[in-house]
C-alpha positions in Angstrom: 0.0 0.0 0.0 1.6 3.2 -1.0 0.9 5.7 2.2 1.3 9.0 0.6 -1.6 8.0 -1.9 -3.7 6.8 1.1 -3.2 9.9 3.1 -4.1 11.6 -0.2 -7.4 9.5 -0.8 -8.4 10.1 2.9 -8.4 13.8 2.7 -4.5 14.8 3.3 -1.9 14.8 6.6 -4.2 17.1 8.4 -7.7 15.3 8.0 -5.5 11.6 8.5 -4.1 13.2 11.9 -8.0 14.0 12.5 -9.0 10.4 11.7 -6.6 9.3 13.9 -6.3 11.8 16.6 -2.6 11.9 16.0 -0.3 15.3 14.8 -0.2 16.1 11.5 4.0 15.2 12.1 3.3 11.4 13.1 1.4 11.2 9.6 3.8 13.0 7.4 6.2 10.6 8.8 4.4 8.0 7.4 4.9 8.8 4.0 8.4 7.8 4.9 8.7 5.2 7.0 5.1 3.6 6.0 1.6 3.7 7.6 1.7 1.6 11.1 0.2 -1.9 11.0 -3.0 -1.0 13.8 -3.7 2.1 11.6 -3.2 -0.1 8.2 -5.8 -2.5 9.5 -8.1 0.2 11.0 -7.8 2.1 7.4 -8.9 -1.3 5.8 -12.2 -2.0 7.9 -13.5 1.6 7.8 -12.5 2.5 4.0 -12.1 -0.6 2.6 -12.2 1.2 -1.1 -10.1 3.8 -0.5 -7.5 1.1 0.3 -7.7 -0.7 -2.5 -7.2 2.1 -4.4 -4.1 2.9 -2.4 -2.3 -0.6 -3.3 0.2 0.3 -6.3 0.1 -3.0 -8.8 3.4 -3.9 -9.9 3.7 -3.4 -13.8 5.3 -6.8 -15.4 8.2 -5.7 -17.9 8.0 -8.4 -20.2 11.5 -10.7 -20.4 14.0 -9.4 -22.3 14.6 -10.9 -26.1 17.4 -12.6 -27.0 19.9 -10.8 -29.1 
């Protein structure tokens, strides 16, 4: 899950820290260091779409061709 797109699709740092009742500093923190599990599994029960939006697919490159 990509946690700067999350905090984006929730509303931002400042409505997140809201959510959460945490500073707006814990969540920018987690655009770094990732969002903690408890709040990753809260974040999945209450927005459950918002989530899934969040998770960043992996594009396939296809193999390389021989020369």
């Amino acid at each position: 899950m990509d946690a700067t797109k999350l905090i984006e699709l929730l509303g931002g740092t400042t409505k997140v820290a809201e959510i959460c009742d945490v500073t707006p500093g814990a969540v920018s923190q987690w655009k770094t260091n990732g969002v903690p599990k408890p709040w990753v599994w809260f974040f999945e029960s209450k927005y459950p779409d918002i989530c899934r939006a969040a998770v960043v697919v992996p594009t396939s490159t296809p193999p390389p061709q021989p020369a």
